[in-house]
LUMKEVEX-98986 format. One record per residue (C-alpha): residue number from 1; residue in one letter; x, z, y. Coordinates in pm, whole numbers, always signed. Last residue first. Example, Ala and Ser with C-alpha at 12.3 -4.5 7.8 and 13.67 -1.06 7.14 Angstrom:
REM LUMKEVEX-98986
+-----+------+--------+--------+--------+
| pos | code |     xx |     zz |     yy |
+-----+------+--------+--------+--------+
|   2 |    s |  +1367 |   +714 |   -106 |
|   1 |    a |  +1230 |   +780 |   -450 |
+-----+------+--------+--------+--------+
REM end
This chain:
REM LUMKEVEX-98986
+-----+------+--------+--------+--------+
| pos | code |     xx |     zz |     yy |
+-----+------+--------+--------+--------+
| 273 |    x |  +1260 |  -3235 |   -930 |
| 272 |    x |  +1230 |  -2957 |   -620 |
| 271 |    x |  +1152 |  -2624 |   -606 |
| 270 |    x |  +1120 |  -2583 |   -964 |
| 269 |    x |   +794 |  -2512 |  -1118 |
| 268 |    x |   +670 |  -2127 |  -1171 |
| 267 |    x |   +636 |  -2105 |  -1542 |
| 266 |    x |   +936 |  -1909 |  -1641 |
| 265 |    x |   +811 |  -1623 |  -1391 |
| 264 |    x |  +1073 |  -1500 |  -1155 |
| 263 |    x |   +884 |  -1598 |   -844 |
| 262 |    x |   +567 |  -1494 |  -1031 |
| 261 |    x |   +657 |  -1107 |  -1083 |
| 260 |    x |   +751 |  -1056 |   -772 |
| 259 |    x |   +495 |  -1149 |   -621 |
| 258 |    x |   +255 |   -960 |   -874 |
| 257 |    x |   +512 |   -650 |   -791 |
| 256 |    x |   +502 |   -674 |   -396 |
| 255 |    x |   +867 |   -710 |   -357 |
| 254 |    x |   +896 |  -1048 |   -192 |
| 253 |    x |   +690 |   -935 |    +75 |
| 252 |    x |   +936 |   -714 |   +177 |
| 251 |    x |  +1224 |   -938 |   +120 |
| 250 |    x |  +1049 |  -1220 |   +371 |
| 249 |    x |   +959 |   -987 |   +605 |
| 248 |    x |  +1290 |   -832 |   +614 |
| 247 |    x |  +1455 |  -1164 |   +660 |
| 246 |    x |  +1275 |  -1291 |   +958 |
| 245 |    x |  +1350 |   -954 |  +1156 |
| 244 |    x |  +1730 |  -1007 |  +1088 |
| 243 |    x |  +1710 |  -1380 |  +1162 |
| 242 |    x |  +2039 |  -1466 |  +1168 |
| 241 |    x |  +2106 |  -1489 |   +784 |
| 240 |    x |  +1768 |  -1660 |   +729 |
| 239 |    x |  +1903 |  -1952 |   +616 |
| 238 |    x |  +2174 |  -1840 |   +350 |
| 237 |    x |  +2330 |  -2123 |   +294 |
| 236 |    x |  +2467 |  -2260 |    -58 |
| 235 |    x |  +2813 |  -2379 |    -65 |
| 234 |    x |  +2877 |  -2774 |   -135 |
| 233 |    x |  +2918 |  -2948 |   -397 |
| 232 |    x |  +2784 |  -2692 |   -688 |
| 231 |    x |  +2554 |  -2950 |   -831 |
| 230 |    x |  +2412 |  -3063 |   -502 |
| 229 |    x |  +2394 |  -2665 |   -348 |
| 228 |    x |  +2053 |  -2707 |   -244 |
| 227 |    x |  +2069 |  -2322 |   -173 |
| 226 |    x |  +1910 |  -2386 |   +127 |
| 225 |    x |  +1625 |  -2562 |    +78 |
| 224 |    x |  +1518 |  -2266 |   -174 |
| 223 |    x |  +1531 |  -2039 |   +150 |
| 222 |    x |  +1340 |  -2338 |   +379 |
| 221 |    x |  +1058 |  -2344 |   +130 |
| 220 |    x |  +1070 |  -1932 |    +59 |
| 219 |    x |  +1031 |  -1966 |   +429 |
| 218 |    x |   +742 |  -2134 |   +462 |
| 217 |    x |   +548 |  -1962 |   +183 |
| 216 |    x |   +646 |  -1625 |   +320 |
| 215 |    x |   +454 |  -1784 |   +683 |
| 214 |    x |   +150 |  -1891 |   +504 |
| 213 |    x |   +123 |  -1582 |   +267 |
| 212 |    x |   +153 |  -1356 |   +574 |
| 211 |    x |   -123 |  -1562 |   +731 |
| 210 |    x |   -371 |  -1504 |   +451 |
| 209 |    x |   -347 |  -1126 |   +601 |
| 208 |    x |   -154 |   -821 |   +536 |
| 207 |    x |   -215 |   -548 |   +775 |
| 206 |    x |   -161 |   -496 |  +1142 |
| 205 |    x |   -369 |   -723 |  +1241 |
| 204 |    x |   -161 |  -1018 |  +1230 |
| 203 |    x |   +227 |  -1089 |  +1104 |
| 202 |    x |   +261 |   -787 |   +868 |
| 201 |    x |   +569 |   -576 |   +853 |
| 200 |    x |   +393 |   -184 |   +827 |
| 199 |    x |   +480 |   -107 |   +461 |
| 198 |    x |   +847 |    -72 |   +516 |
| 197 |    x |   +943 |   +226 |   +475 |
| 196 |    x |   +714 |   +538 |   +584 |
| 195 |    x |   +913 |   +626 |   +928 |
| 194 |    x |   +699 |   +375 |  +1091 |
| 193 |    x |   +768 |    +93 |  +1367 |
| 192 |    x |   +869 |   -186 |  +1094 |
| 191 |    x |   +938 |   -490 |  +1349 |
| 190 |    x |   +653 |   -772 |  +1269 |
| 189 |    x |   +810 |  -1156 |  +1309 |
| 188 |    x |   +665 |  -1334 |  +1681 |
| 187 |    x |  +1055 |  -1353 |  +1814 |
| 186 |    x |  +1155 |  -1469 |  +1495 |
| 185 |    x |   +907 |  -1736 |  +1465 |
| 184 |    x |  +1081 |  -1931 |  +1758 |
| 183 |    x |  +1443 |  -1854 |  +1634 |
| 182 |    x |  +1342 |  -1986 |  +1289 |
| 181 |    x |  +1228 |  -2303 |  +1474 |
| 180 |    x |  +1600 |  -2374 |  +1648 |
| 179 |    x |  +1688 |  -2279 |  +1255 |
| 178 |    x |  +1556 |  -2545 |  +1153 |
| 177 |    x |  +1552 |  -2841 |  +1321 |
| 176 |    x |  +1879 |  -2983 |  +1429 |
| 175 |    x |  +2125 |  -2736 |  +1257 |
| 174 |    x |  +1878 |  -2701 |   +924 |
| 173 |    x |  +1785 |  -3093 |   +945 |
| 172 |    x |  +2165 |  -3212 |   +976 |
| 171 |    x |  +2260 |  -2954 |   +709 |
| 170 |    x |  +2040 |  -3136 |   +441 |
| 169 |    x |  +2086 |  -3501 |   +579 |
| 168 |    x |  +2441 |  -3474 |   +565 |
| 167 |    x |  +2392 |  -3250 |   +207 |
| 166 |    x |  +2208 |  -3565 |    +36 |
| 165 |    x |  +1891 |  -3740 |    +72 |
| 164 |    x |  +1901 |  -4113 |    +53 |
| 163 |    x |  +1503 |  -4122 |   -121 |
| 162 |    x |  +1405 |  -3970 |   +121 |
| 161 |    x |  +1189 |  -3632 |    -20 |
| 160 |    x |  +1332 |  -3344 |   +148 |
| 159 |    x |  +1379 |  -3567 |   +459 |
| 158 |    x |  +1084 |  -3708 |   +528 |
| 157 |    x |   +896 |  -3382 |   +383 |
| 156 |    x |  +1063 |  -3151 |   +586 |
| 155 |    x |   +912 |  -3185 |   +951 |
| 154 |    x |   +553 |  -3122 |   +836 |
| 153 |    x |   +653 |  -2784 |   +733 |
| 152 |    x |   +772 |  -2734 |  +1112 |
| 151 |    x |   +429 |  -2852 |  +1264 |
| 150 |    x |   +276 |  -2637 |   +910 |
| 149 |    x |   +426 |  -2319 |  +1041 |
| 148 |    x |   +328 |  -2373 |  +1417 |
| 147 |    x |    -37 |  -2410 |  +1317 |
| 146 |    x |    -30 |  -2141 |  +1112 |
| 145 |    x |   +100 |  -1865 |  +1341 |
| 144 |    x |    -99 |  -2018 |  +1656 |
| 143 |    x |   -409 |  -1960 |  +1403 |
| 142 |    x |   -304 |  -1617 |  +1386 |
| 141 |    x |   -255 |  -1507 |  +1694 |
| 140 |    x |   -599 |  -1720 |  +1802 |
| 139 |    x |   -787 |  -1544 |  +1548 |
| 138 |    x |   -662 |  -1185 |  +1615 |
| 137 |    x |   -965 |  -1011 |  +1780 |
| 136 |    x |  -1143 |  -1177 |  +1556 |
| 135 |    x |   -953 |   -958 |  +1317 |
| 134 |    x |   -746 |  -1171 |  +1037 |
| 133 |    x |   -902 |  -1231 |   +730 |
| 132 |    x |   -771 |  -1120 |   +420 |
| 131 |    x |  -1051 |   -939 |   +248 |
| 130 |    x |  -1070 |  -1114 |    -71 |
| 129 |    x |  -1309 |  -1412 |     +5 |
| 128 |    x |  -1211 |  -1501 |   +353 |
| 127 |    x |   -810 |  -1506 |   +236 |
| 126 |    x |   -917 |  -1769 |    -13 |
| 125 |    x |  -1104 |  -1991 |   +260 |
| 124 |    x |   -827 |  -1942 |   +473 |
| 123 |    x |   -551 |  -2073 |   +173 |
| 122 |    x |   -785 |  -2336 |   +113 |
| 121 |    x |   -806 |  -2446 |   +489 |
| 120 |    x |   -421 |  -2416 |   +481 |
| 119 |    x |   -402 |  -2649 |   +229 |
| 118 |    x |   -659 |  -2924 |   +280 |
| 117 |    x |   -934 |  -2972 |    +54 |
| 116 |    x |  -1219 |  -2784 |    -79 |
| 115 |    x |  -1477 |  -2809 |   -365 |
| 114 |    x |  -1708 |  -2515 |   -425 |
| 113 |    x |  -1922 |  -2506 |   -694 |
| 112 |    x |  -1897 |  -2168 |   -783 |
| 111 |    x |  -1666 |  -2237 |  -1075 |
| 110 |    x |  -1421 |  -2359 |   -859 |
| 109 |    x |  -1292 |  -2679 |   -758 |
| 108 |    x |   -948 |  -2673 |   -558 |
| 107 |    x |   -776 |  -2967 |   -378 |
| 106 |    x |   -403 |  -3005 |   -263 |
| 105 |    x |   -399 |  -3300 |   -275 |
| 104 |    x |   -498 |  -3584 |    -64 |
| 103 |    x |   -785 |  -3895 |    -48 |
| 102 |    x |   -918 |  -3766 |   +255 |
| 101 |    x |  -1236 |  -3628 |   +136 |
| 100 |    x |  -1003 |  -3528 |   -213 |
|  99 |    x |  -1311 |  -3450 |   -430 |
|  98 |    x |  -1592 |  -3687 |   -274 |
|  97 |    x |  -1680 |  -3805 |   -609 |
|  96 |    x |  -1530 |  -4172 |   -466 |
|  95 |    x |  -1303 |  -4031 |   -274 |
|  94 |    x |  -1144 |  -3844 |   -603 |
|  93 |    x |  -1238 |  -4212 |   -828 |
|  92 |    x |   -974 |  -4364 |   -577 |
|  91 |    x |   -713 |  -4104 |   -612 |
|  90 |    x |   -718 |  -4057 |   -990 |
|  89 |    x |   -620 |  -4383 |  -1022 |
|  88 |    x |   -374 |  -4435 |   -713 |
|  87 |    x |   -246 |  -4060 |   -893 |
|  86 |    x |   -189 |  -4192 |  -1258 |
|  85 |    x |   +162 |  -4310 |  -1207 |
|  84 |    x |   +305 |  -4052 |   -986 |
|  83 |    x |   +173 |  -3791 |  -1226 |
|  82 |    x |   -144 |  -3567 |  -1147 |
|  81 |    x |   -122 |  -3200 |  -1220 |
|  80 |    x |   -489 |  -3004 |  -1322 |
|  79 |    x |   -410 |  -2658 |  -1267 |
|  78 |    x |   -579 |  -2314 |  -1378 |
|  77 |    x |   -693 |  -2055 |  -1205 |
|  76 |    x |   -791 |  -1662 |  -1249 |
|  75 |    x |   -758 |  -1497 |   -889 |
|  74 |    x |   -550 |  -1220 |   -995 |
|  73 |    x |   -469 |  -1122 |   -637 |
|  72 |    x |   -176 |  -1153 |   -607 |
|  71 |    x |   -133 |  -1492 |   -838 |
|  70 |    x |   -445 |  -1632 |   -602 |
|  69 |    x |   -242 |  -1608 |   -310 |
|  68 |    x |    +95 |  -1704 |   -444 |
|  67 |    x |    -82 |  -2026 |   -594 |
|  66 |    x |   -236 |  -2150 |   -287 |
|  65 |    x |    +79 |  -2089 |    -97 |
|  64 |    x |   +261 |  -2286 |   -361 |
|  63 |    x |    +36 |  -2616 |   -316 |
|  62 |    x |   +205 |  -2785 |    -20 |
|  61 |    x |   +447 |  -2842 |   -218 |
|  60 |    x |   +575 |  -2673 |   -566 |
|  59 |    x |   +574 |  -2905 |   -807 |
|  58 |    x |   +366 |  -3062 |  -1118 |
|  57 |    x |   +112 |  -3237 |   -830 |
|  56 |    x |   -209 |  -3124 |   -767 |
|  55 |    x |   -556 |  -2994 |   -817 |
|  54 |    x |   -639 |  -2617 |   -826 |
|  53 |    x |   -873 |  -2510 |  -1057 |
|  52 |    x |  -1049 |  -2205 |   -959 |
|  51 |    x |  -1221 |  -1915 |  -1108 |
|  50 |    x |  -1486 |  -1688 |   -853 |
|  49 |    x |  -1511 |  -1761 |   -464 |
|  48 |    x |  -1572 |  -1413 |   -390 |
|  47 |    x |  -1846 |  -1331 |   -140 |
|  46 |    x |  -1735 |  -1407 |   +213 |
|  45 |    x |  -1549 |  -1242 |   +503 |
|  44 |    x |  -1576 |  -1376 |   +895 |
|  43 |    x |  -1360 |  -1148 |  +1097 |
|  42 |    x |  -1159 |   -927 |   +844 |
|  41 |    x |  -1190 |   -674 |   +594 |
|  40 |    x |  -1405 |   -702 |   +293 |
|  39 |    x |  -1711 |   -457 |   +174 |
|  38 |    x |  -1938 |   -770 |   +298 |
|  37 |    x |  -2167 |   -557 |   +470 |
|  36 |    x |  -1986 |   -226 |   +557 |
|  35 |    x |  -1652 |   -484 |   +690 |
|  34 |    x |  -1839 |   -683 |   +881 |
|  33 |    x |  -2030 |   -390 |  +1072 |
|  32 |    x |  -1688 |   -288 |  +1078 |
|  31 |    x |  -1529 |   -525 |  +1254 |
|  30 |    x |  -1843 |   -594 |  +1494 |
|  29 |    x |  -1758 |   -218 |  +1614 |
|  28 |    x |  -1387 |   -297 |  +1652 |
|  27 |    x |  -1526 |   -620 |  +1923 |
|  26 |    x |  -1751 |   -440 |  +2095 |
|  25 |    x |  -1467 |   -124 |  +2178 |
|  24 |    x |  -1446 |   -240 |  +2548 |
|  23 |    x |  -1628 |    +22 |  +2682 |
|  22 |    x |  -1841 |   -199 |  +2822 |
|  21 |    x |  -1960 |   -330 |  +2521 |
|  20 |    x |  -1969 |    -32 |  +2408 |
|  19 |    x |  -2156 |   +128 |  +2609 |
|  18 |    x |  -2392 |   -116 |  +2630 |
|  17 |    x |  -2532 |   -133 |  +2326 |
|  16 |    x |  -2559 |   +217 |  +2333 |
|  15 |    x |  -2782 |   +176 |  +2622 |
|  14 |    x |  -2989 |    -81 |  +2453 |
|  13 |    x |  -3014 |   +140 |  +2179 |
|  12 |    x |  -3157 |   +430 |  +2388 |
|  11 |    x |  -3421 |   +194 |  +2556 |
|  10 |    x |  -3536 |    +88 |  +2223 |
|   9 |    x |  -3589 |   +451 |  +2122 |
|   8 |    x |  -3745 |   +556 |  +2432 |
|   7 |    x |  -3987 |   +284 |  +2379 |
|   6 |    x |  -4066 |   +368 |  +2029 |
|   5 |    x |  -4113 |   +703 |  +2108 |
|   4 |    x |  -4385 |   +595 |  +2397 |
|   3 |    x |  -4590 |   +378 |  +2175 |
|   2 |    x |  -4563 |   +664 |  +1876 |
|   1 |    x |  -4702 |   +916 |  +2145 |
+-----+------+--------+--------+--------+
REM end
């Protein structure tokens, strides 16, 4: 009797199995299997990564997404900043200890033993452990997301940082560059569908996600770029001006209050020294 229980058990899972992977609904149902066992949204979540130090330079970078992450969600951190003239230094004994594996910054160390390099990884990893991971239904939205924002972040270094920089090379990069990318990511940007304000403008899974942090990150970058005004020179520009849908994702996540709360925070480092 137990034999034949057991087998009409097994045979009733199977078929339940099947239903829904035929029904199409696999994927939600793996969701929230995730979700009961790790307590965290997302496709791949992990146990929290406890206190961090994040390694870098005294300036914004490629490091700010790290920090607006970990400043929302109370992440406690601290920051070890390198100066031009100790970084070869630092640098060589960092690949030596296997702390930058490609002898860069950003790096974090936490008190879990983790070390980790490469910004968006960090920002991933970070997202993994507090329930920002996109959907695995999402992954390849939001992986297309990042990618494209760091193949335009990648384009402002050179000329943020030449050491002939002026407002020629500043408007020259926003007309040649910049806003024929803004158009892109327009066309991708959430469009608040609800009557309830404007809760609803996420980039991926219809809720906020690492990615969010990614793309507000790139256009606070291009924003700030902007109102390089060269000592009052020339007028600032708005950048997102033309990019209705741009700019209401960028003022709505703005206004989360521990957002909020950094960008006006003494201690955030200027945009650019």
């Amino acid at each position: 009797m137990a034999e034949r229980l057991s087998l009409q058990l097994a045979f009733a899972l199977i078929a339940l199995i099947a239903a829904i992977f035929y029904s199409g609904k696999a994927q939600f149902v793996l969701n929230k299997i995730n979700q009961i066992i790790h307590g965290k949204r997302g496709c791949s979540p992990i146990v929290s990564i406890g206190q961090v130090t994040l390694h870098y330079f005294g300036f914004r970078g490629r490091a700010e997404g790290i920090r607006l992450m970990l400043e929302d969600f109370e992440i406690p951190y601290a920051e070890t900043n390198y100066s031009a003239n100790d970084w070869p230094r630092i640098k060589e004994k960092g690949i030596e200890t296997g702390m930058f594996t490609f002898g860069q910054v950003p790096a974090i160390t936490t008190s879990t033993g983790l070390q980790l390099v490469q910004s968006k990884v960090i920002m991933h990893h970070i997202g993994r452990s507090v329930g920002l991971d996109c959907d695995c239904s999402d992954i390849h939205t939001c992986e297309m997301l990042v990618f494209g924002a760091e193949d335009l972040r990648g384009k402002l270094g050179p000329v943020l940082y030449s050491t002939n920089f002026s407002v020629k090379k500043r408007d020259e990069h926003l007309q040649s560059t910049v806003f024929t990318w803004l158009s892109y990511f327009e066309k991708l940007a959430p469009v608040n569908s609800t009557d309830e304000g404007i809760d609803g403008l996420y980039f991926a899974s219809e809720r906020l996600t690492w990615v969010d942090y990614v793309l507000f990150d790139l256009l606070d970058t291009y924003v700030e770029f902007g109102k390089l005004a060269f000592d009052g020179q020339v007028e600032v520009i708005d950048v997102l001006a033309n990019f209705p849908r741009l700019k209401a994702f960028y003022e709505n996540f703005a206004s989360r209050p521990r957002i909020a709360k950094y960008l006006r925070a003494e201690r955030r480092v200027p945009f650019r020294l």
